[in-house]
C-alpha positions in Angstrom: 86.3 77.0 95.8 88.3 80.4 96.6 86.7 82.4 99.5 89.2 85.4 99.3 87.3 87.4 101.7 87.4 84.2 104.5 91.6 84.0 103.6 91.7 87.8 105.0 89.6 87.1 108.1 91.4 84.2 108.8 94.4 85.9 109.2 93.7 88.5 110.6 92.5 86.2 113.5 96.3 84.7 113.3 95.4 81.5 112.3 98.3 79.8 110.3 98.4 77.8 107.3 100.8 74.7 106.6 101.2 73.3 103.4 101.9 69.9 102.9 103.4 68.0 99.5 101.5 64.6 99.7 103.8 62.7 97.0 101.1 60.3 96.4 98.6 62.9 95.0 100.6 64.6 92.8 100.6 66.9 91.1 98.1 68.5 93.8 99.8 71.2 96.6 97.0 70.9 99.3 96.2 74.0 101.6 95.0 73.3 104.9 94.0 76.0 107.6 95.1 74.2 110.7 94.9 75.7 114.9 97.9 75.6 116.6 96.8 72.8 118.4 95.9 71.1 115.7 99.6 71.2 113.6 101.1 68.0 116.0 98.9 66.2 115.0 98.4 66.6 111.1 101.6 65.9 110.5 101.0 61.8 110.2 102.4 61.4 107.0 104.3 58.9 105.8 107.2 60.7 104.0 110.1 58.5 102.4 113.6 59.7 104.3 117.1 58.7 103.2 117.5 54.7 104.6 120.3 52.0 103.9 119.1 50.3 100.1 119.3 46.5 100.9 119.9 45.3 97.3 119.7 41.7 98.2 118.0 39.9 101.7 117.9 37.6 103.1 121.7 37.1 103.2 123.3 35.2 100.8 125.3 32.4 101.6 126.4 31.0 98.3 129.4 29.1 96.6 131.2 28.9 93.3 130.9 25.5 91.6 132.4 23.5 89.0 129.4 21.1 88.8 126.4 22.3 89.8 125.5 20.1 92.8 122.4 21.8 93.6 121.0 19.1 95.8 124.3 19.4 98.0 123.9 23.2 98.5 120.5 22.7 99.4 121.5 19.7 101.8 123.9 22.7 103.4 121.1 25.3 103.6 122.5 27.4 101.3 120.7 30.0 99.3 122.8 30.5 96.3 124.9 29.5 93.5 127.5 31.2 91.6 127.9 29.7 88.1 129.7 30.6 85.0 127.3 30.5 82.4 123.7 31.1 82.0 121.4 27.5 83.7 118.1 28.4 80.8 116.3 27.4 83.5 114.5 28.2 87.4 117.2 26.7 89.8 115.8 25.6 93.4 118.4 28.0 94.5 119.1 32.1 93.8 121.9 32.2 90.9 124.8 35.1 90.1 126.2 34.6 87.2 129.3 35.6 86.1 130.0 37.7 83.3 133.5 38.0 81.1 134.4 41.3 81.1 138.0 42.4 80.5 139.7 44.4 78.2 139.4 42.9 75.0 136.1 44.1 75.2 137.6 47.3 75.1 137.8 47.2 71.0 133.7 47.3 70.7 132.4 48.3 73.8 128.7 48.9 72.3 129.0 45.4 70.9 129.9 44.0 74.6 126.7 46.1 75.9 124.6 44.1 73.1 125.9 40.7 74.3 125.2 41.1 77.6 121.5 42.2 76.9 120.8 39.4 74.6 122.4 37.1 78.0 120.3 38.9 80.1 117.0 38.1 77.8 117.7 34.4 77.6 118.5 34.3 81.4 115.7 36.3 82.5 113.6 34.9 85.6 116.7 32.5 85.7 119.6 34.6 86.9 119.2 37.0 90.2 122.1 38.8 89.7 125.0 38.8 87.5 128.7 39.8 88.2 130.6 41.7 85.3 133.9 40.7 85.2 136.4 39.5 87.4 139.8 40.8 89.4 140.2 43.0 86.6 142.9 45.2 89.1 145.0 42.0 88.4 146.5 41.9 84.6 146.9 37.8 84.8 144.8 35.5 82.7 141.9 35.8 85.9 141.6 39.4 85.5 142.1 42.1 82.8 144.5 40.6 80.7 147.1 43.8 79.9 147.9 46.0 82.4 145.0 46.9 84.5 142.7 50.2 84.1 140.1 50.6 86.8 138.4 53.6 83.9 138.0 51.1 81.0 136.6 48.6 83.5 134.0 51.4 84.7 133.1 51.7 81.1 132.6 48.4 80.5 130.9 47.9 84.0 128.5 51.0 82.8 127.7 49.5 79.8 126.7 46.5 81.1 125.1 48.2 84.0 122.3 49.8 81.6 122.1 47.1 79.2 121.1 45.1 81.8 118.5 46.9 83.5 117.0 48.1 80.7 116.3 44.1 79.8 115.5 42.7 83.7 115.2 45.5 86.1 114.8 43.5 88.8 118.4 42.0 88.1 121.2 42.9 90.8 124.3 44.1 88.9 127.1 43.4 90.8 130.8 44.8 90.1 133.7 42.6 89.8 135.3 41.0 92.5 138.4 43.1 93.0 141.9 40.7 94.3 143.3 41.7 97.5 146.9 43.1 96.4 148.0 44.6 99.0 149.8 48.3 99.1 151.7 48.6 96.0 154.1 51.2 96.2 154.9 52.0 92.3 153.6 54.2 90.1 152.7 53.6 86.3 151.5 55.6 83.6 150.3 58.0 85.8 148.8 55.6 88.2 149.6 55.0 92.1 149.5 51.6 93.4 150.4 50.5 90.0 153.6 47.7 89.3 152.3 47.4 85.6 151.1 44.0 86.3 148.8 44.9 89.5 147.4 47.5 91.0 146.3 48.2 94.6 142.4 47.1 94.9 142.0 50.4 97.2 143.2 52.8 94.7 142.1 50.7 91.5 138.0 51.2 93.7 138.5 54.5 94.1 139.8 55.6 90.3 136.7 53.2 88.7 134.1 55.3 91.2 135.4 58.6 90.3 135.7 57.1 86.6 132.2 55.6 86.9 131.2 59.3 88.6 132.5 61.1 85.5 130.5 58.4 82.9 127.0 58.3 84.6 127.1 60.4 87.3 127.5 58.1 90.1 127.9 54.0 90.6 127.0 51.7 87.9 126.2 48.3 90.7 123.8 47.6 93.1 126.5 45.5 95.0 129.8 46.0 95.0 132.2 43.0 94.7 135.2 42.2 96.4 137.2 38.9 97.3 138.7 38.8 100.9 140.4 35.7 101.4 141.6 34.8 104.6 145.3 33.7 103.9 147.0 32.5 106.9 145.0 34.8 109.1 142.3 34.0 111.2 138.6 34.8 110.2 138.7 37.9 113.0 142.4 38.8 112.6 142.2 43.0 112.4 142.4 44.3 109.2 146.0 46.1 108.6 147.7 44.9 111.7 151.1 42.7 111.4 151.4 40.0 113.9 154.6 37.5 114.2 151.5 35.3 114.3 150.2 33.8 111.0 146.9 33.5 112.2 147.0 37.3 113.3 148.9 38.7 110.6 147.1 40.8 108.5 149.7 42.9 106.9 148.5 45.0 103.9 144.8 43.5 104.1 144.9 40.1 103.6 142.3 38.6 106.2 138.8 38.5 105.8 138.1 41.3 107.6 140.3 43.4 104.9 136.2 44.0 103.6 135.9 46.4 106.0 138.8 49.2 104.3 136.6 48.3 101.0 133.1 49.6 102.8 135.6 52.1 104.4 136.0 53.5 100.8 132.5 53.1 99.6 131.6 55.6 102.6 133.6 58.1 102.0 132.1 57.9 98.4 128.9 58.8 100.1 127.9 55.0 99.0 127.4 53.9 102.3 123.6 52.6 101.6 126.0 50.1 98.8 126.1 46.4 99.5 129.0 44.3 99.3 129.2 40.8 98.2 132.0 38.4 98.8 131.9 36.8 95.5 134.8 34.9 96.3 136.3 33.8 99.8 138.3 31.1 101.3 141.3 29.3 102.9 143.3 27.1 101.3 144.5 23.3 103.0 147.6 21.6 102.2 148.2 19.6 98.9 150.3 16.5 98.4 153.4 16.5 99.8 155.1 16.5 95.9 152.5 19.6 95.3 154.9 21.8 97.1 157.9 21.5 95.1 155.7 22.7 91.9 156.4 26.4 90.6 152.7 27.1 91.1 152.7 26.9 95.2 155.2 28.6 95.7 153.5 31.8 96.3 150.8 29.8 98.1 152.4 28.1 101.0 152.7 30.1 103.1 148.5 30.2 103.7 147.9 26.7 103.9 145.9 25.9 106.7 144.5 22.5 108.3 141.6 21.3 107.5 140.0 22.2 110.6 141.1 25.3 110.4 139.5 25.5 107.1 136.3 24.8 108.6 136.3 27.2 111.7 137.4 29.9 109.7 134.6 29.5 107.1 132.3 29.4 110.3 133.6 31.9 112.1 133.7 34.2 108.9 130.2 33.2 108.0 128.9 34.4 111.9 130.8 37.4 112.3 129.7 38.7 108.7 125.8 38.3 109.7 126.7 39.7 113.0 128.9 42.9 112.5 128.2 44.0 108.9 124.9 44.9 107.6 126.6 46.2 104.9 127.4 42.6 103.6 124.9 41.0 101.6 126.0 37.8 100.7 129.0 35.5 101.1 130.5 32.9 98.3 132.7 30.1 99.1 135.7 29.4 96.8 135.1 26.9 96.3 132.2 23.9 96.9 133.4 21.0 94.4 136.4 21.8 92.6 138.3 18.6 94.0 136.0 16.2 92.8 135.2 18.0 89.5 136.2 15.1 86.8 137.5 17.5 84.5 140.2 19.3 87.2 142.5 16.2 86.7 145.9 18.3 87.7 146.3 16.7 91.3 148.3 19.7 92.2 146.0 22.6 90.9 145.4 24.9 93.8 141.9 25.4 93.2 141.3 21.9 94.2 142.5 22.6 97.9 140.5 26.1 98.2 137.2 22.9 98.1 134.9 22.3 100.7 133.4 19.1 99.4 134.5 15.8 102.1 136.0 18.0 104.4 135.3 19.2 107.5 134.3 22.4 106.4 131.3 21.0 104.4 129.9 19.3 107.3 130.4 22.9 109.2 128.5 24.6 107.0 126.0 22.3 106.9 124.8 22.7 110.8 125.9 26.1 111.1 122.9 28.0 111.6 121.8 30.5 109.3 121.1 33.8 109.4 119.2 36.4 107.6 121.9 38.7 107.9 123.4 41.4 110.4 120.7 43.5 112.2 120.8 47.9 111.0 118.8 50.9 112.5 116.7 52.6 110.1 115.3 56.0 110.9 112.2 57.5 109.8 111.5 61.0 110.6 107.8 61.9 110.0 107.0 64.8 108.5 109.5 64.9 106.0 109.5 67.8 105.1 107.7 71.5 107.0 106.4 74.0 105.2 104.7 76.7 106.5 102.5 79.8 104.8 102.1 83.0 106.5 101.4 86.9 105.3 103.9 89.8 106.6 101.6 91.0 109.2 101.3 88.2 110.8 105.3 88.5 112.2 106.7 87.9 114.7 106.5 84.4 114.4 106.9 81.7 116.7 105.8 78.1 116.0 106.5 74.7 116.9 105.7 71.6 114.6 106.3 67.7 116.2 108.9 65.9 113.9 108.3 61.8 114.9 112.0 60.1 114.9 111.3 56.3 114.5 113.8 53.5 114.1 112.2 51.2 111.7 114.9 49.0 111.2 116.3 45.7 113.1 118.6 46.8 115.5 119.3 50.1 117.7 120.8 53.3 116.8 121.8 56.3 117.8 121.3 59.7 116.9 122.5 62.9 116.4 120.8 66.0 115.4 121.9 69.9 114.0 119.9 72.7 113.0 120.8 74.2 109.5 119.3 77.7 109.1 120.5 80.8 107.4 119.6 84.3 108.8 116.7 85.3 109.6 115.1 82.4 110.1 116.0 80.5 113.3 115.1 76.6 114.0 115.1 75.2 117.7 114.7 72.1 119.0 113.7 72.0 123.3 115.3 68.1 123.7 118.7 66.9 123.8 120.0 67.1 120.3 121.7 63.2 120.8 120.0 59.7 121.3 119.3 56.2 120.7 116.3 54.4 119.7 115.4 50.6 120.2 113.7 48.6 117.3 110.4 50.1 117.0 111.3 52.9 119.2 110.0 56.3 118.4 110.3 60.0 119.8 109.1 63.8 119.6 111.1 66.1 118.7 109.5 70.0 119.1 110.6 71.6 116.4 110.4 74.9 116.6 111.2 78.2 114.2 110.7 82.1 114.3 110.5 84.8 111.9 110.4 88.4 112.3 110.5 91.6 110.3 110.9 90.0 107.0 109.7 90.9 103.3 107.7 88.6 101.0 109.8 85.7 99.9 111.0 82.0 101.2 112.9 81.2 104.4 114.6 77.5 104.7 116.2 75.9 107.0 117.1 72.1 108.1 117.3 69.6 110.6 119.6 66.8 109.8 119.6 64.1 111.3 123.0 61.8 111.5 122.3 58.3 112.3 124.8 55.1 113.7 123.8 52.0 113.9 126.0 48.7 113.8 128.6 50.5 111.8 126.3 51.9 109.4 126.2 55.6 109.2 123.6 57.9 107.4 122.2 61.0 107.1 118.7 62.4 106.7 117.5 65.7 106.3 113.9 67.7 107.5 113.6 70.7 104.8 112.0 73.5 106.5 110.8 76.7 104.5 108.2 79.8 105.3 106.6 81.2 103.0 105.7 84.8 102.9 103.2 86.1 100.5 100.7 88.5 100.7 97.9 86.7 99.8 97.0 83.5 100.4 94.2 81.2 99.0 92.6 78.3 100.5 91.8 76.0 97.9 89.2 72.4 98.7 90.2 69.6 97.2 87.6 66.9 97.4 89.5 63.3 98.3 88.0 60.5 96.6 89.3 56.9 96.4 89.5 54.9 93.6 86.4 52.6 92.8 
């Protein structure tokens, strides 16, 4: 009902009126006449804040095959597979398959987008998540095939993107795996980090977001791929750094821990809340002794490893990854089986020596415990938004509303927070404006705002709140607006649950 004459009374006692948007009864504004005493505590809503997206967990600890020895992942404790053509068929383990995406596919890109949804119906319930393409900053028979262009690879990546989704929703899209380069100091048709052959993987991930910003209007992937082999360099070498030490040199990038300029970039694309997937990762042991005379090593020698080494890298890559990086969601082996793959009969193919299968590094993985991935802070600020409804006579005014900071997420994080307000509203908050929250932790934060000699209209303002946790960052945001009007309405909206 309306009770106009009530509405007057009620202000004139100076009794305030908050508004809140409940977004599950929609499309429903509810007005509720609440004491001062009462607003702390009728602000228990559970309003959805800006949190990391996890697009796959538990982690993913997966390898590329070329047979699909499911029983010996499983024997490992692995989780997933990464195969090269659709399996028609529920696997014991999670699959990503990989697509062919390069740019022949340029010439009918719409007739690409219709392949990959009819792949995506017949693998449906079968395939978890599918990677479109592969190296395609590389121009060589594994990646593009002609010179690289990181803006006809977005388009293709696009297309696939929507096709897919619009067939399995539930289907992770992952980009291609881009090939560590290194920093290539040429230019080419117009593009830096370009020889014609390569291009940087830094600059060829930053031209396909800002291409894949200009074609949809922001990243077509759930995950984002990348490949950081270790090289020579140990699994924890620091990314960038030169050493006169092999297993410390990581010149240009090339160590595992190179992933960490990749999620570098993704952050300062505001894609922060982004996974990344290693869909390809490895060290490479020594061939046969006539192996290294071949042509096809000779670029390779230099990052053979033992076979031990093999193994404590894989390890040690494995355990820092579920450790350090929450931003990681999966990790895939290059590669389980290719050395005892019937049909890899080239002795000296490198492939075979990148294999884990009866060598120490199988038996590593196997009792290497596993993890369900690196521990994040989530924050959850409760309400999620303040909005408050007041006539002109009722100024000057000075409230405070409780705003609940919770870390809902697995590990600690700190905090910081700034108030956002344009003149003449003014926001205040009476507690430090930095701190850190345990798991589960929570805290009050008296929020408070004034208003004085104002005309009818709206007032806004914000507290953001910039979070840190386990080299995550984010940032969340507490609209705040008053509302002047000079009449207001209480309106009683019976609540009634479904039968």
């Amino acid at each position: 009902m309306i009770a106009t004459k009530q509405t007057q009374k009620l202000f004139r006692q100076g009794r305030r009126l908050f508004v809140f948007a409940l977004s599950f009864i929609l499309p429903i504004l509810l007005l509720h006449n609440l004491r001062q005493a009462d607003a702390a505590t009728s602000t228990s809503l559970s309003v959805g804040v800006s949190t990391p997206t996890t697009a796959v967990s538990p982690f993913a600890y997966g390898a590329n095959v070329a047979e699909w020895d499911v029983p010996r992942l499983n024997d490992m404790g692995f989780n997933w597979i990464k195969v090269f053509s659709g399996p028609g068929s529920r696997l014991p383990l999670k699959v990503l398959l990989r697509v062919e995406a390069n740019a022949s596919n340029m010439s009918d890109v719409n007739g690409f987008g219709s392949s990959v949804q009819s792949l995506a119906a017949s693998q449906k319930g079968f395939v978890d998540a599918y990677e479109i393409g592969n190296e395609p900053n590389l121009d060589a028979s594994y990646g593009w095939g002609v010179p690289p262009n990181a803006a006809d690879y977005a388009a293709l990546l696009c297309e696939a993107y929507g096709r897919i989704k619009a067939t399995d929703p539930d289907a992770v899209v992952v980009s291609a795996g881009l090939a560590p380069t290194g920093r290539v100091p040429e230019t080419w048709n117009g593009h830096a980090g370009h020889n014609g052959l390569f291009q940087d993987e830094r600059i060829f991930m930053q031209e396909m977001l800002d291409a894949m910003q200009t074609l949809n209007g922001g990243p077509c992937f759930d995950v984002f791929g990348y490949h950081p082999y270790g090289y020579s360099a140990d699994f924890d070498a620091t990314p960038d750094v030169a050493s006169s030490d092999p297993t410390q040199n990581c010149v240009n990038g090339f160590c595992f821990r190179g992933v960490e300029k990749i999620y570098d970039i993704l952050t300062a694309n505001g894609l922060g809340d982004k996974q990344i997937f290693a869909t390809e990762f490895g060290w490479i042991v020594e061939p046969p002794a006539d192996c290294l005379s071949s042509p096809s090593w000779s670029g390779r020698v230099w990052q053979i490893v033992s076979e031990q080494k093999q193994a404590d890298n894989l390890v040690g890559a494995y355990e820092y990854a579920t450790t350090n990086y929450p931003w990681l969601g999966g990790m895939f082996i290059f590669n389980l089986n290719f050395n005892v793959a019937p049909w890899i009969t080239d002795q000296c193919e490198q492939m075979r020596y990148y294999a884990i299968a009866n060598r120490p590094a199988e038996v590593a993985l196997t009792v290497m415990p596993k993890s369900a991935g690196a521990g994040v802070g989530e924050l959850v600020a409760v309400p999620g938004t303040v909005t408050a409804v007041y006539t002109p006579t009722q100024q000057p005014i000075a409230d405070t509303i409780s705003v609940t900071l919770k870390n809902s997420g697995t590990a600690p994080l700190v905090y910081t927070m700034t108030l956002q307000t344009t003149s003449p509203l003014t926001l205040t908050v009476s507690v430090p404006l930095t701190g850190t929250l345990d798991i589960e932790a929570e805290t009050a934060v008296p929020l408070g705002y004034a208003l004085n000699g104002q005309a009818l209209g709206a007032y806004t303002g914000t507290l953001k709140i910039e979070t840190a946790s386990n080299g995550v960052a984010t940032s969340h945001a507490v609209p705040v607006t008053v509302h002047l009007w000079d009449v207001v309405y209480n309106t009683f909206v019976p609540m009634m649950t479904r039968p």
